[in-house]
N, C-alpha and C positions, 0 to 999 in steps of 0.2 A: 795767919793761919790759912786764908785763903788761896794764899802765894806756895804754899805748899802742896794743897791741892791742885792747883793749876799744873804745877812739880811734874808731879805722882802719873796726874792721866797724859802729859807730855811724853815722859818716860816711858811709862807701862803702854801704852797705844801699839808704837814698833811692831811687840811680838804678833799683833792679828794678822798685820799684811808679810812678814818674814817669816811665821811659821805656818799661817794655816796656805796660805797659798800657793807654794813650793807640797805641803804634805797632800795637798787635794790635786793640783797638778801634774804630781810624778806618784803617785800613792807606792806604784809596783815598785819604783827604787827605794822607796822607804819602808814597805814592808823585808824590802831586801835587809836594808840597814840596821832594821829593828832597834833596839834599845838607844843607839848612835843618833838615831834621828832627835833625840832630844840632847845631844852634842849643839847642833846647830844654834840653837839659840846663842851660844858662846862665841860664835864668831858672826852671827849677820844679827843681834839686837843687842849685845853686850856693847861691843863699839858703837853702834849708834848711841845707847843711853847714856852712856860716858859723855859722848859727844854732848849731849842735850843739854847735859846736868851741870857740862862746862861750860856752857852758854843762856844759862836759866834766869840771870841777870835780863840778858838782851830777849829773852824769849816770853818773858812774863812781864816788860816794860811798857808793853805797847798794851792799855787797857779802854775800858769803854765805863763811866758810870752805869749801872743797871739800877734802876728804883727798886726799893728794898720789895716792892709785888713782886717782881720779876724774879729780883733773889732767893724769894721765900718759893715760888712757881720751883726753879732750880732746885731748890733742898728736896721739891716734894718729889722730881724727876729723878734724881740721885736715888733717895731710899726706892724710889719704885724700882727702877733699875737694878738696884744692888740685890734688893728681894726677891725678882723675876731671876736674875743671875743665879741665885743661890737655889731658888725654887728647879730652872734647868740641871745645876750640878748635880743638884738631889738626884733630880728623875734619871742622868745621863750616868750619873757614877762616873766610871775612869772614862768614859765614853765622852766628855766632857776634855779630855789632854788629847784627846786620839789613838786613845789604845787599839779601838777595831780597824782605823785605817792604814795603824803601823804593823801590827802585831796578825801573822797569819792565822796563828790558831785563836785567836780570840774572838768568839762571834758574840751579835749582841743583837737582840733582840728591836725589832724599831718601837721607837719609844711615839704613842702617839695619846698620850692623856695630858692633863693639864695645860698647862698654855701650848703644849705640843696639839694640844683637841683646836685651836681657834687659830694658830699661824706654824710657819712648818718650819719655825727659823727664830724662839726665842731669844735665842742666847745673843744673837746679834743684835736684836731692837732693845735686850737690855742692855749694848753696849752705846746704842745711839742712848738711851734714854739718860744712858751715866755722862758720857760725856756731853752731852747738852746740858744736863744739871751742871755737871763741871761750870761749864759756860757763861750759863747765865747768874751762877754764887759767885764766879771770879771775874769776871767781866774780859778777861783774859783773849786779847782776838787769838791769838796761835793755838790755845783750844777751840774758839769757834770753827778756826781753819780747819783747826785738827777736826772736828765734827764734820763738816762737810765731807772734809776727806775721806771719812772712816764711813758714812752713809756711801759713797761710791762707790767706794772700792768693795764696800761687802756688796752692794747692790749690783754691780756691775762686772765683778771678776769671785768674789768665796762662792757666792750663794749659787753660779753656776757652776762652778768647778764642784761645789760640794753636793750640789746634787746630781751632778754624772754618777761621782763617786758612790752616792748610795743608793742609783738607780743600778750601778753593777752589783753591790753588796745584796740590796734586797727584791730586784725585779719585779715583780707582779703586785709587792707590795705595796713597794714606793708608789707603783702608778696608781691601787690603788687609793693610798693614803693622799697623793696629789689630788686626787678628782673628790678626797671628800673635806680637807683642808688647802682650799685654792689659793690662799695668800700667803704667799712666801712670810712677807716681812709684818706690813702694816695690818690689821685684821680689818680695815677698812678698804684698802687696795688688793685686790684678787688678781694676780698674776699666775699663769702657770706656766 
């Protein structure tokens, strides 16, 4: 079971770095493309998961014992994750797929309650938080990679792209909303 897990967040990972950061980078040609923009996934993460899924043998071979602390530590990071995740969807609605960044007539109000009140950037710390449970339940090192990965690449290329993006969308707001929620990711680390 674990081994399918391991699967799942191999697979499913692609779409963060293939769709959000092409849509937060070019936002004006994907507003252009509207509806098409959710084409792309069929040619820059569909071939990759294929790829993955035909290589999942060799991708999920290379493991690590975890003592069952650690795996049960993992289960608890998983649900927390997945419940922050769904707690974001709620609050974000379709704003959660990128409908405001594609879609010109569709504005959306900035959402700044619930874990939007304590970090400016939930939905991404519940994806470190899933894939590190991944991690530490499968012992799986190409998830762990995969987690480091995905802590960079959101820390170091979405989370600036995507705050360009809604400093254009909401201006005075964002800045406000940054000076009273300082921490992008960690609510222990205050970045702004």
């Amino acid at each position: 079971m674990t081994d399918y897990l391991a699967i799942a967040a191999l697979i499913f990972w692609p779409v963060i770095p293939l769709f959000w950061i092409p849509v937060h980078f070019a936002t004006g040609f994907f507003k252009k493309l509207g509806l098409l923009t959710y084409a792309m996934p069929l040619f820059t993460w569909l071939p990759l998961a294929y790829l993955i899924f035909q290589n999942r043998t060799f991708l999920i071979s290379y493991k690590t014992d975890l003592p069952m602390i650690v795996n049960s530590i993992g289960m608890i990071l998983l649900i927390c994750g997945a419940l922050l995740h769904m707690w974001t969807a709620k609050l974000l609605g379709v704003g959660i797929i990128g409908v405001p960044e594609i879609f010109i007539k569709i504005k959306e109000n900035i959402v700044t309650e619930g874990p939007f009140s304590l970090v400016r950037h939930p939905t991404y710390l519940s994806h470190t938080l899933i894939f590190s449970g991944v991690f530490l339940i499968t012992g799986v090192i190409a998830v762990g990679i995969l987690t480091a990965l995905d802590l960079i690449i959101i820390t170091v290329m979405v989370i600036p792209l995507e705050e360009k993006e809604l400093l254009l969308r909401f201006s005075e707001e964002y800045v406000q909303y940054k000076k009273k929620v300082p921490s992008r990711f960690f609510p222990w680390i205050r970045i702004k």
